[in-house]
C-alpha positions in Angstrom: -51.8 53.8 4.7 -51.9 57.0 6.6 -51.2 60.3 4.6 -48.1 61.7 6.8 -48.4 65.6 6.7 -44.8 66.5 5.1 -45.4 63.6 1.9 -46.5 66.8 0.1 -44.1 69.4 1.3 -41.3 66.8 0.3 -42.2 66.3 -2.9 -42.7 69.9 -3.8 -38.9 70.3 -2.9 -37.4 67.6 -5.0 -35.7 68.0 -8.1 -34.4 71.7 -6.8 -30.2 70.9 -6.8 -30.9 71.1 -3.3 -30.5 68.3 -0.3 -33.5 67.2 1.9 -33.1 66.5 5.1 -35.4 64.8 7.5 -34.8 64.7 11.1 -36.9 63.1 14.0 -36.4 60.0 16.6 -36.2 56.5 15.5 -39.4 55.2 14.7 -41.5 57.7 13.8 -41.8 57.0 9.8 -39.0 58.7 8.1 -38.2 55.7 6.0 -41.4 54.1 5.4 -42.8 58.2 4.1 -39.6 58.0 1.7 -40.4 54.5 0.5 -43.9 55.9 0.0 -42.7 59.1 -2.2 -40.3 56.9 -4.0 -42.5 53.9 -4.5 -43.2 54.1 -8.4 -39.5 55.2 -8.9 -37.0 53.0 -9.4 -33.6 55.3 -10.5 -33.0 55.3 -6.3 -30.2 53.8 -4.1 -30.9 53.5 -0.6 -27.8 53.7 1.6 -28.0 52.7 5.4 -25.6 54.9 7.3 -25.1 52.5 10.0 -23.5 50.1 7.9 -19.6 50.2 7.8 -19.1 50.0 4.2 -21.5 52.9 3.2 -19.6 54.6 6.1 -16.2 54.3 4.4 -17.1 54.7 0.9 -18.5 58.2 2.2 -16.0 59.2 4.0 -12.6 58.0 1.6 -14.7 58.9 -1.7 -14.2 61.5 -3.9 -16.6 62.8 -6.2 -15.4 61.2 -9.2 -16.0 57.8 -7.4 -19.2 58.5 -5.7 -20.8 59.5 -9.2 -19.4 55.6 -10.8 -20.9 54.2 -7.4 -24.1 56.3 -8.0 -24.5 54.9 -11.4 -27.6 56.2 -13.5 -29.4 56.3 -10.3 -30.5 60.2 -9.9 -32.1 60.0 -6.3 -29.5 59.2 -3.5 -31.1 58.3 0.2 -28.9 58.1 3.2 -30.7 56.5 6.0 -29.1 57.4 9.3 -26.9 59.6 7.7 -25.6 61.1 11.4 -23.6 58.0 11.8 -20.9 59.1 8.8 -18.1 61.4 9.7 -18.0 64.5 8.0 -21.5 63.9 6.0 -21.7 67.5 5.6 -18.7 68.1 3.5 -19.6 64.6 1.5 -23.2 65.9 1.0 -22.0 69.4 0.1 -19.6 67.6 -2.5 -22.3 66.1 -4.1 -24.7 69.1 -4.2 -22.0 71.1 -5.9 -20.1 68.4 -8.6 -23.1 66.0 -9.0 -25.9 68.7 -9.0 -28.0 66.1 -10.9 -28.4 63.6 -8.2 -31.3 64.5 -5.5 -29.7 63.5 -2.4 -31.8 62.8 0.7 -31.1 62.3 4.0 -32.3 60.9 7.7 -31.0 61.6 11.1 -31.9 60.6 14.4 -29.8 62.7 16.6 -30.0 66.5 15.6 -27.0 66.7 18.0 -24.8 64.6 15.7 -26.3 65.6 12.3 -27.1 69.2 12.4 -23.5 70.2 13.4 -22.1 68.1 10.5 -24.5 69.7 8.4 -25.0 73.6 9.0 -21.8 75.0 7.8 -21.2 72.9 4.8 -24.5 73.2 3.4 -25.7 76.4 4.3 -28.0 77.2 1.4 -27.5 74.1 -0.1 -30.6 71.9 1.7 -34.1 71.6 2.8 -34.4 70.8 6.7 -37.7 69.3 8.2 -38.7 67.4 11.2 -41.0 64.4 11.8 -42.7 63.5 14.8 -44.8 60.7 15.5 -48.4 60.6 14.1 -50.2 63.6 14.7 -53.5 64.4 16.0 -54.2 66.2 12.5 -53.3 63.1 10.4 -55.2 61.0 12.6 -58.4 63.3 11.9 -57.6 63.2 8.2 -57.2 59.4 8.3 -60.2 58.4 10.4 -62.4 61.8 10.4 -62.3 63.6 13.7 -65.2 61.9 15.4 -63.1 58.4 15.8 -60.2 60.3 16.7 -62.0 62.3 20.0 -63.3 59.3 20.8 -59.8 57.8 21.0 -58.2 60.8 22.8 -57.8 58.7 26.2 -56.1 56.3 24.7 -53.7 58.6 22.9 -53.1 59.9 26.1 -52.0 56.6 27.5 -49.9 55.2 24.5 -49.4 57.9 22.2 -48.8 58.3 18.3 -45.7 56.6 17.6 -46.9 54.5 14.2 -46.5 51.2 15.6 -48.3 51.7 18.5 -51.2 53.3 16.9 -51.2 50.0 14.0 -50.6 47.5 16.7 -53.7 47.3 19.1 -53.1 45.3 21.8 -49.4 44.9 22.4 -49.3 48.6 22.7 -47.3 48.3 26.2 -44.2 45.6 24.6 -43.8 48.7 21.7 -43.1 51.2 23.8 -40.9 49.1 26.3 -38.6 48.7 23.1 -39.0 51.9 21.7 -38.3 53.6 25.1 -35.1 51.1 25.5 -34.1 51.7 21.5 -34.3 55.7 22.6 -32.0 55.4 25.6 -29.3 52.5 24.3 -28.9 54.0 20.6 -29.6 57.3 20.2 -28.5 58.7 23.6 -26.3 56.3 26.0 -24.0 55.3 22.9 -23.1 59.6 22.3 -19.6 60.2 24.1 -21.0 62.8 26.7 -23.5 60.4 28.4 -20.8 58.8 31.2 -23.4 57.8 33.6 -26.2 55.9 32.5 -28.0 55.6 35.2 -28.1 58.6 35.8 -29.8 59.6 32.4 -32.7 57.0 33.0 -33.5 59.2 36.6 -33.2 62.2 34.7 -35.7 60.7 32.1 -38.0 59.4 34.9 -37.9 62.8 37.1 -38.7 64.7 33.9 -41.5 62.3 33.8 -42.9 63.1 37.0 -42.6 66.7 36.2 -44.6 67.2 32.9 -46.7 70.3 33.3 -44.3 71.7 36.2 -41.7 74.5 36.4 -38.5 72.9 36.0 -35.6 73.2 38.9 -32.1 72.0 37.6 -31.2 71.9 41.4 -34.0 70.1 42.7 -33.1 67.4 39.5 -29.0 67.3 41.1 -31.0 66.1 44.0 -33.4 63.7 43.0 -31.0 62.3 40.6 -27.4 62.7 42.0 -25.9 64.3 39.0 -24.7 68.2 39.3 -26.7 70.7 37.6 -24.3 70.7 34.7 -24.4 67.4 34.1 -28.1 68.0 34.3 -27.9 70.7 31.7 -25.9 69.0 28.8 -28.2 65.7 29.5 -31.1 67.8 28.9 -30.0 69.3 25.6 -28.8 65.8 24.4 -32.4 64.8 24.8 -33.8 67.9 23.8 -31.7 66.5 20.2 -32.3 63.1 19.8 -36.2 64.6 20.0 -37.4 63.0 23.2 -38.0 66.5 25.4 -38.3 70.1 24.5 -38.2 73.1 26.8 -40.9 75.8 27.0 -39.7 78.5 28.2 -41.7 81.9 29.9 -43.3 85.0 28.7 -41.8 88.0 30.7 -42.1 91.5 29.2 -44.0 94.1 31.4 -44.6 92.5 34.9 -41.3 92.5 37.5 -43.3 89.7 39.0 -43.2 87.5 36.5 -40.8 84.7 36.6 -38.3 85.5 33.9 -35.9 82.2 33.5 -37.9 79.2 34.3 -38.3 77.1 31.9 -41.4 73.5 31.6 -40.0 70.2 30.1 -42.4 68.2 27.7 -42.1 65.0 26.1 -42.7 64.2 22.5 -44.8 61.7 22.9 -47.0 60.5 25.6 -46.7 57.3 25.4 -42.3 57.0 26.0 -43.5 59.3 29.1 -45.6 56.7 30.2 -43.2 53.9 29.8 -41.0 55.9 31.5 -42.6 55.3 34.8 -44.5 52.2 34.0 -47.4 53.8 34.1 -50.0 52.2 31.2 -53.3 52.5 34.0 -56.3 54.0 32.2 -57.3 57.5 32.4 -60.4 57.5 34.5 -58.0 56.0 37.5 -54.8 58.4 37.2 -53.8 61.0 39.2 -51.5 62.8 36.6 -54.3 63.2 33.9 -53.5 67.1 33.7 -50.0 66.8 33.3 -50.9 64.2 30.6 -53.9 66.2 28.8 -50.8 69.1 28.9 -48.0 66.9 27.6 -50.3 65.7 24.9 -51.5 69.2 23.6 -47.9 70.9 24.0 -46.4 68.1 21.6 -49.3 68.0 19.2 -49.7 72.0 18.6 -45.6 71.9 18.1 -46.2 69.2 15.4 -49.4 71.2 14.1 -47.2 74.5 14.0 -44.2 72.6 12.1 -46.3 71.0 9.3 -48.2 74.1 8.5 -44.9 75.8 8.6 -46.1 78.8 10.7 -43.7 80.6 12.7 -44.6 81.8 16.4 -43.3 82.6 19.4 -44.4 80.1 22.1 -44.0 80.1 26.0 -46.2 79.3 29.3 -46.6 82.5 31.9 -46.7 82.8 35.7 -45.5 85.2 38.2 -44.1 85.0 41.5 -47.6 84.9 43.2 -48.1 82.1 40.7 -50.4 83.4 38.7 -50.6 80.8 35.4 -51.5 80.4 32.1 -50.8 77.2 30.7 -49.5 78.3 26.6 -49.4 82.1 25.3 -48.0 82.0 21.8 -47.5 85.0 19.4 -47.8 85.7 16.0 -47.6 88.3 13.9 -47.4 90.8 17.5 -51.0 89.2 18.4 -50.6 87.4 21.2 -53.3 84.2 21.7 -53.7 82.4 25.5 -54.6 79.2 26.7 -55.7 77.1 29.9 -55.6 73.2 29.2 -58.5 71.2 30.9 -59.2 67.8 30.8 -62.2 68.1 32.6 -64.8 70.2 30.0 -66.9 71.1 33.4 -63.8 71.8 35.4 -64.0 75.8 36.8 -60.8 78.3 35.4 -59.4 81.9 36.8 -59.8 84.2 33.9 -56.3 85.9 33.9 -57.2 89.3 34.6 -53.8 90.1 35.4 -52.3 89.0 32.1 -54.8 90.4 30.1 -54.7 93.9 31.9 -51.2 93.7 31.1 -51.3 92.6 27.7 -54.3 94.4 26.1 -55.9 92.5 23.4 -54.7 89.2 23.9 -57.2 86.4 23.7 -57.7 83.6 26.1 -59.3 79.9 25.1 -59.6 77.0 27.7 -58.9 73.8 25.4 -60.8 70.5 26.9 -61.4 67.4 24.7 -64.9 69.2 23.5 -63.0 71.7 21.0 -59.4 70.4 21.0 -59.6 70.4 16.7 -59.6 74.5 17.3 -56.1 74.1 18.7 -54.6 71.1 17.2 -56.1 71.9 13.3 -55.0 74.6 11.1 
């Protein structure tokens, strides 16, 4: 089985009268890495939060009958736990009048969880976030050798764990995790009215990977208003399918101050997206994809090492680029993204005149473990 990067970070938090909380999309391994930490313990109760009656003994419980429902069992685990009203108040009752229960709990939609959760237990929980399989646990699994040699296929299909333990029916997965994204997580949340809508959103966004991002050229190509636009984007941004990167602007009235780039988590739901499972050698897009695939991995890198930085992309009005600049401690590093390890680069003169003593680092699939391995 392969060693997910937060198993450790988990365990070191148990036992602390605090909550856990795990967040990340459907399918990505939240319940098989608890079933892995909790495997030689048997004083747990797994609860399924989609299920009605764990829903209303949650929600018309008080603590008195939660701790006779607990039992002797001293490790509580909520799957799902976004789909209980007011979890945050049951989970804060808990961690105050039954301090000696570990509670733990899963979420798919940060946009339904995390505003249940952050006034109630402010102070009183642990908060991560998985992603799919990483490049990093790939490397630790298989050695770094196999795993460069299977970069164009993760480019294609991605890390989601199925995918990568399934060869062969690689394209079926990702139809029905793609259809699993949009139907549960997203279409079912009161604010999407227009379906169909969403699913050109999704595809245009698609299209777009590696490209400044126009919420008025999206109205157009999709037919929803830019507000509509807006709210659609945060809901996916939440139920962990996109992020925004936004750009560096500090000394330079040239540079472009509010535009923002749209990634995807995972390159294979980008690909299903657009139907698009051809192999790299004959696709036009393989930049956007080598992009795509770097800008999710070094987020998951950054978030299991637990270091803290500042991240954007740069470009000014006479679109000057640079694909990443990230900061960190006030140093500030720089990146250009080539698939192609022979492929000829502008050395940003411009940016590093401006910014004195910033580095710059073209990452191609020769030294990708320098930017995707702490």
């Amino acid at each position: 089985m392969i060693e997910r990067a937060l198993e450790k970070i988990i365990k070191l938090k148990l036992n602390k009268q605090k909550a856990i909380v795990l967040l990340g999309a459907r399918q990505v391994g939240k319940t098989t890495l608890l079933k892995k930490i909790f495997s030689d313990n048997q004083d747990v109760l797994w609860l399924n939060g989609d299920e009605k009656d764990v829903q209303d003994l949650f929600q018309n419980s008080s603590s008195s009958r939660l701790k006779v429902f607990f039992g002797k069992k001293h490790t509580i685990i909520v799957d799902e736990a976004q789909r209980i009203r007011e979890i945050g108040l049951r989970m804060k009752l808990i961690t105050d009048e039954i301090p000696e229960v570990q509670l733990v709990a899963t979420g798919s939609s940060a946009f339904e969880l995390a505003n249940q959760l952050n006034e109630p237990l402010t102070g009183r929980k642990w908060e991560y976030k998985m992603y799919p399989l990483s490049f990093g646990e790939m490397v630790a699994h298989h050695g770094l050798l196999e795993e460069k040699r299977l970069l164009p296929h993760r480019l294609i299909y991605g890390y989601y764990p199925e995918v990568v333990n399934q060869i062969g029916v690689e394209k079926e997965i990702l139809k029905q995790l793609s259809d699993s994204y949009l139907y549960k997580d997203v279409l079912l949340l009161e604010q999407i009215k227009k379906p169909e809508g969403l699913i050109k959103l999704l595809q245009a966004l698609a299209y777009q990977v590696g490209s400044q991002v126009s919420y008025n050229e999206l109205s157009k190509t999709t037919g929803l208003d830019a507000k509509t636009i807006e709210k659609y984007i945060t809901v996916l941004e939440q139920t962990y399918i996109i992020f925004k990167l936004g750009s560096f602007s500090r000394n330079l009235r040239s540079e472009l101050k509010k535009s923002r780039k749209i990634y995807f988590y995972d390159n294979g739901i980008r690909n299903a997206l657009i139907a698009n499972f051809n192999i790299i050698e004959s696709r036009q897009d393989i930049g956007a994809l080598w992009e795509n695939f770097l800008m999710s991995e070094r987020k998951k890198m950054l978030e299991y090492n637990q270091k803290w930085v500042n991240s954007w992309y740069w470009r000014t009005k006479e679109q000057a680029e640079i694909d990443y600049v990230e900061e960190e401690d006030g140093s500030i590093k720089s990146y250009e993204f080539k698939w192609n390890v022979n492929a000829k680069h502008k050395f940003p003169k411009l940016f590093l005149n401006t910014y004195s003593g910033a580095s710059f680092q073209v990452i191609h699939p020769d030294n990708v473990e320098d930017f995707l391995i702490c």
